[in-house]
C-alpha positions as CSV (number, residue, x, y, z in Angstrom):
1,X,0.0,0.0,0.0
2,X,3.0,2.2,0.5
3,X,4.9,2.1,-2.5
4,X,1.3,2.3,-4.5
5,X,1.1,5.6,-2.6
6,X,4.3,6.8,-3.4
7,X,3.9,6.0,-6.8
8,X,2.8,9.1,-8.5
9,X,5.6,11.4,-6.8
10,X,8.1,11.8,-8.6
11,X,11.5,13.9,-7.9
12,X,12.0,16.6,-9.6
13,X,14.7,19.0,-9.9
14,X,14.2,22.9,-10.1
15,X,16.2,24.6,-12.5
16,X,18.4,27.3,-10.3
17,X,19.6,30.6,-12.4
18,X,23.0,29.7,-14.2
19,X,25.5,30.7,-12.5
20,X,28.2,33.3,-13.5
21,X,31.6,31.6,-15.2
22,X,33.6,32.8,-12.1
23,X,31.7,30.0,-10.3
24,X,31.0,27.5,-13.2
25,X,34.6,27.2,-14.4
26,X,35.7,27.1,-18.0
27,X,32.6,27.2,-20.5
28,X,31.0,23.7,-21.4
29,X,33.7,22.3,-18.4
30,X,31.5,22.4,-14.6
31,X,33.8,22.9,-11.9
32,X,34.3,19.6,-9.8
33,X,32.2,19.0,-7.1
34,X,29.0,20.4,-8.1
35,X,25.6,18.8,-10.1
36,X,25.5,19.1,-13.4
37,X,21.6,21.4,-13.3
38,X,21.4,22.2,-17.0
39,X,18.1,21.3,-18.5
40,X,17.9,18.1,-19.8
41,X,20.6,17.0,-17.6
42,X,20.6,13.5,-16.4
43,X,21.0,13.2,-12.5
44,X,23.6,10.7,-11.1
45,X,24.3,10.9,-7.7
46,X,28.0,8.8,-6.6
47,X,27.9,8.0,-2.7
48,X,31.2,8.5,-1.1
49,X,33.3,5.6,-0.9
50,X,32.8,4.8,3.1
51,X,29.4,4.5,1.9
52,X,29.5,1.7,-1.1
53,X,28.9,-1.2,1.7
54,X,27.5,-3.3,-1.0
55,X,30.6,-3.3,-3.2
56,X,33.0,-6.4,-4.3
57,X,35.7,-5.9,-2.6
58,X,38.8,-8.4,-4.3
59,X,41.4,-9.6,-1.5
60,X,44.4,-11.6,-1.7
61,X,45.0,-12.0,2.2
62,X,45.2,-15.9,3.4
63,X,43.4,-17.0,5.7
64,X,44.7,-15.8,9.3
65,X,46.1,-19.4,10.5
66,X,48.6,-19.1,7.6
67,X,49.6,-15.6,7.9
68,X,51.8,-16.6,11.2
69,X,55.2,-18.0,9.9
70,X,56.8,-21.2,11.0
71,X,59.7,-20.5,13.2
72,X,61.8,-22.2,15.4
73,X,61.9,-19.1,17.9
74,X,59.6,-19.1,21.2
75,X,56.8,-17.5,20.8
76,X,55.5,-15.8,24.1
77,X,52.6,-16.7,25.7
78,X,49.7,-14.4,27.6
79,X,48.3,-16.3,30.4
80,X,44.1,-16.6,30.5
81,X,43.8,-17.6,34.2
82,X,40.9,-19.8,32.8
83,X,39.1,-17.0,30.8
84,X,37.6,-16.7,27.4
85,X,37.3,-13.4,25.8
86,X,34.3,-11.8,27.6
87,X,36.4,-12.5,30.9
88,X,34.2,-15.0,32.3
89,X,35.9,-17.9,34.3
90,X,35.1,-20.8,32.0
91,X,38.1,-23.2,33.6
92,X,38.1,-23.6,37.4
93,X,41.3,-24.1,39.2
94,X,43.5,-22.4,36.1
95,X,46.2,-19.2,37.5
96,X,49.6,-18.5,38.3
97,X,52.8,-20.2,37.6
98,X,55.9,-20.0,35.9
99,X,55.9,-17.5,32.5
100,X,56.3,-19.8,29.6
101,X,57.1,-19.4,25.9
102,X,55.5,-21.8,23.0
103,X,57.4,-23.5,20.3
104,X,55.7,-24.6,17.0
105,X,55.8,-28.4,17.0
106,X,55.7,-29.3,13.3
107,X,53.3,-33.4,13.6
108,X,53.4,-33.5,9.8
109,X,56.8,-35.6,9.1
110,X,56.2,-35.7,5.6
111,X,55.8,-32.1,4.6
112,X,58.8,-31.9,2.6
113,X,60.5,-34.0,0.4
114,X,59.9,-37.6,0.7
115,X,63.0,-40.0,1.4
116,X,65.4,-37.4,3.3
117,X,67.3,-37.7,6.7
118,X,66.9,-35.2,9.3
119,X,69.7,-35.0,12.1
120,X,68.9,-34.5,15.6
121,X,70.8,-30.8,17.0
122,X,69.2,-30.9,20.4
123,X,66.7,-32.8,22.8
124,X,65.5,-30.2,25.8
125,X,62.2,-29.9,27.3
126,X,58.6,-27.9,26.8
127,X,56.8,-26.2,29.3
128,X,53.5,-26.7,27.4
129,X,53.7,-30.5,26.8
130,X,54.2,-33.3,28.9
131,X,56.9,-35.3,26.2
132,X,60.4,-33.3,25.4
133,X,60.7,-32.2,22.2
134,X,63.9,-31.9,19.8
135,X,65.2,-29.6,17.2
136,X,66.1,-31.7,13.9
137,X,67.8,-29.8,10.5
138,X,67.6,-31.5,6.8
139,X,68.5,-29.4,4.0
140,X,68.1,-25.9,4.8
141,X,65.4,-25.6,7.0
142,X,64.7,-26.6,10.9
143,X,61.7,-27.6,12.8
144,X,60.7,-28.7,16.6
145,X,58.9,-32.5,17.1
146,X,58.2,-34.7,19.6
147,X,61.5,-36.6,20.7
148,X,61.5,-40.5,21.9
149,X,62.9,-41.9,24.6
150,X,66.3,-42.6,23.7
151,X,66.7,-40.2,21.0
152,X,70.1,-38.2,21.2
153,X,71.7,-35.1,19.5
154,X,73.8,-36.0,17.0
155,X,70.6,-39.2,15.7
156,X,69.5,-39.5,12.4
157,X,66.0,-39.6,11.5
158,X,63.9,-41.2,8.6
159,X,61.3,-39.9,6.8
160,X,59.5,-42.1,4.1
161,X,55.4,-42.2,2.7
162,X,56.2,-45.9,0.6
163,X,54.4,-48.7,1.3
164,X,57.1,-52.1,0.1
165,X,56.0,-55.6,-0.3
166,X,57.9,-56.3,2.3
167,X,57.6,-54.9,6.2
168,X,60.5,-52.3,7.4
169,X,61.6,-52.5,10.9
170,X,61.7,-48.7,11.8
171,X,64.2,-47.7,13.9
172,X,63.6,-45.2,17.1
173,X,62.2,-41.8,15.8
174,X,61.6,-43.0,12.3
175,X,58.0,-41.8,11.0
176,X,56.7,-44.5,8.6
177,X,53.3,-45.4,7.1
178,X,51.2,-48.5,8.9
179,X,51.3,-50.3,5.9
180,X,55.1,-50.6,5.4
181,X,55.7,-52.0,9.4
182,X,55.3,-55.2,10.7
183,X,52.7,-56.2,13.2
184,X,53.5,-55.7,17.1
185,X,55.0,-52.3,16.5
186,X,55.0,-49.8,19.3
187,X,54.2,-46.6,17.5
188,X,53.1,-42.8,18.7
189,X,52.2,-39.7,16.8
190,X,49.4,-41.2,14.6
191,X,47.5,-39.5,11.9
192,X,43.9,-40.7,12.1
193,X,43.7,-39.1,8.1
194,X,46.9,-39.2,5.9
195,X,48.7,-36.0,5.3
196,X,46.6,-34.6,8.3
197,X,49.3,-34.4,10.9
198,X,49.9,-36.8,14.4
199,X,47.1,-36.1,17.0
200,X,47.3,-39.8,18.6
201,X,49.7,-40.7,21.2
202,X,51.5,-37.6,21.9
203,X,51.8,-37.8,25.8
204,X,55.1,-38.8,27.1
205,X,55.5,-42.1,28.0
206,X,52.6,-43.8,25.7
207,X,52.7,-45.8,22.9
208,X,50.2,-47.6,20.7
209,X,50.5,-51.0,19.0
210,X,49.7,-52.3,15.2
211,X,47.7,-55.7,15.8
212,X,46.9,-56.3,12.3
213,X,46.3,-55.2,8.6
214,X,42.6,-55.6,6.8
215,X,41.7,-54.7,3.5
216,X,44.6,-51.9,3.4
217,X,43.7,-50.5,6.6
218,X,45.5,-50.8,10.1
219,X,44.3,-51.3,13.6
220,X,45.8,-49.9,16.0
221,X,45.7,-50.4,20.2
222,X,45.5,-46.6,21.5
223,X,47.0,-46.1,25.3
224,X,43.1,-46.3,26.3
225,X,43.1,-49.9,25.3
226,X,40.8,-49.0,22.8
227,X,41.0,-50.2,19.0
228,X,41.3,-47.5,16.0
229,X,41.0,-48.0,12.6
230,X,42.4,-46.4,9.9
231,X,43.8,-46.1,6.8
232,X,47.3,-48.1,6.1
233,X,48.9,-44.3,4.6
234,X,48.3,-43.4,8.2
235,X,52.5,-41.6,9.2
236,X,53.5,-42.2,12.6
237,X,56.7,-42.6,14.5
238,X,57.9,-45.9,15.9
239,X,59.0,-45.5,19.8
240,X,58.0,-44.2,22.8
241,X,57.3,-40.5,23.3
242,X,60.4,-38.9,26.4
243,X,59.2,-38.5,29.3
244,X,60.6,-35.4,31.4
245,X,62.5,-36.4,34.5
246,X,62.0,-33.2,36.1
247,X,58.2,-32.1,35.5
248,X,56.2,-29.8,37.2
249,X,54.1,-32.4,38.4
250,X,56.6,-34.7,39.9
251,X,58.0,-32.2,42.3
252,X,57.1,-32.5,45.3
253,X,55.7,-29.8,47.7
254,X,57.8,-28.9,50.6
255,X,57.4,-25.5,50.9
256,X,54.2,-22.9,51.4
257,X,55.7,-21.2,47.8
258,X,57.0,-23.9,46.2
259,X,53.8,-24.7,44.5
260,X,53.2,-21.1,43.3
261,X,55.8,-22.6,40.2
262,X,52.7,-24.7,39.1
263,X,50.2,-23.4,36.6
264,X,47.0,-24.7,38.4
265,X,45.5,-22.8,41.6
266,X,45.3,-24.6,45.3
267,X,42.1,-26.7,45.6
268,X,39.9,-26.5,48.8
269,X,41.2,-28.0,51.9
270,X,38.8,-29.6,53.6
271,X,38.7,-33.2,53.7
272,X,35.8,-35.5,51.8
273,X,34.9,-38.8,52.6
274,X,34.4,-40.7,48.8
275,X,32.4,-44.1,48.6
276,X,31.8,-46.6,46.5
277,X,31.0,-44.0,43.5
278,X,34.8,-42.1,43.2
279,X,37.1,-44.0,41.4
280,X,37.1,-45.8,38.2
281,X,34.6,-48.0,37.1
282,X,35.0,-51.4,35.4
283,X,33.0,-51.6,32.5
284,X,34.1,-53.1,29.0
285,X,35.7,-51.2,26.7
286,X,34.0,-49.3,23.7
287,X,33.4,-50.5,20.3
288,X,36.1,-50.1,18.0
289,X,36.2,-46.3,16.4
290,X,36.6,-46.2,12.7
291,X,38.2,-43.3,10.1
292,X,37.3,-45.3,7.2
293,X,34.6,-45.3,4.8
294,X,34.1,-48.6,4.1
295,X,31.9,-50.2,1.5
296,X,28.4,-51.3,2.1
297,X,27.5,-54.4,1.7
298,X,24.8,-54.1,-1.7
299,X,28.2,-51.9,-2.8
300,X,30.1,-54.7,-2.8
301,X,27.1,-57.3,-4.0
């Protein structure tokens, strides 16, 4: 009903007296800036450019997780105290503790070029993971990733995607694909997608184990004792993530301010009774959890 009211108005635009050529400009050439009133004149009115909201607007920015570049440097961190951004506590028990600086852990093994060695500069420990970590060099670039148990400086390291006829043993360190080891394997840093990066089996002092090989896919024994299953180009690293000797966790308390080094806040003191429902239950262990699309049935019929 509104726009069928509107309708018959129309704008129009009243002719103002020409004005003199002091304020018009050159003859035949407006001065900038002002409408074009002549009769006959067609009216085009050009927003300012803070305006145009609606415009295409071409960008050749990535995306903002791959603007930061890899580096080997610590990064410093900014504690959160158990806080998201509006400042609400959203994680009890979080404050304090020693500053620490993060180091980009590279879990993709086989981000370069296939088939080359790496050699191991130096083993040392994180603050924001429980395994140590070491700093291994291969052609001209270096990167930080999870060390094993006896891994040393001086160590070198295999890298390799192919899948032989035959089973490799892989040494201590050495990232291979599921396929290409033999059954029994103590493994960590698994990929549950190939070419996605290890997100298995990266504590320290846990390991998983290859029980067998089905229809190119692997299963594989997690820490929890439950099976995975995944695909047989799967990377992961044979060995047993290092444990740090000297964590946070293992020192003990025998001081009021010796705990104040510890990244978690005090807990309440007083002292609760727990029955039969604290602990751990004994229940049987879940079904086996699947990355694999495997065929239907009428697929394969």
């Amino acid at each position: 009903a509104l726009s069928r009211s509107l309708h018959p108005l129309s704008l129009a635009i009243r002719s103002p007296l020409p004005p003199s050529p002091a304020q018009n400009g050159t003859p035949g050439h407006p001065r900038p800036g002002l409408l074009n009133t002549q009769p006959g004149a067609r009216l085009v009115l050009t927003p300012p450019k803070p305006a145009c909201t609606s415009a295409a607007l071409s960008t050749t920015n990535p995306l903002w997780k791959c603007r930061i570049k890899y580096t080997t440097r610590p990064i410093g961190m900014k504690k959160t105290g158990g806080r998201d951004h509006t400042g609400r506590i959203t994680v009890h028990g979080i404050g304090g503790g020693h500053k620490q600086r993060y180091r980009m852990i590279d879990f993709r093994r086989l981000r370069y070029e296939p088939g080359a060695e790496e050699k191991v500069i130096q083993v040392r420990y994180d603050p924001c993971r429980s395994a140590d970590i070491a700093l291994v060099a291969g052609g001209k670039r270096k990167r930080w990733i999870v060390a094993t148990e006896n891994m040393q400086p001086g160590d070198l390291l295999k890298t390799s995607g192919h899948i032989g006829r035959m089973a490799v043993s892989a040494s201590e360190g050495d990232a291979y694909p599921l396929g290409a080891l033999p059954v029994g394997t103590l493994i960590n840093n698994l990929e549950s997608h190939p070419g996605k990066g290890a997100q298995y089996i990266r504590a320290a002092g846990t390991c998983g184990v290859l029980l067998r090989k089905v229809n190119g896919t692997a299963i594989v024994q997690l820490p929890s004792k439950r099976h995975m299953q995944v695909e047989r180009g799967c990377l992961c690293i044979g060995g047993v993530p290092r444990e740090h000797t000297e964590m946070l966790g293992l020192w003990p308390v025998s001081a009021g301010g010796s705990g104040q080094a510890r990244p978690w806040l005090p807990s309440r003191g007083s002292w609760h009774r727990k029955g039969g429902w604290a602990g751990r239950k004994i229940k049987p262990l879940p079904p086996m959890k699947s990355y694999v699309n495997l065929p239907s049935a009428a697929a394969r019929a």
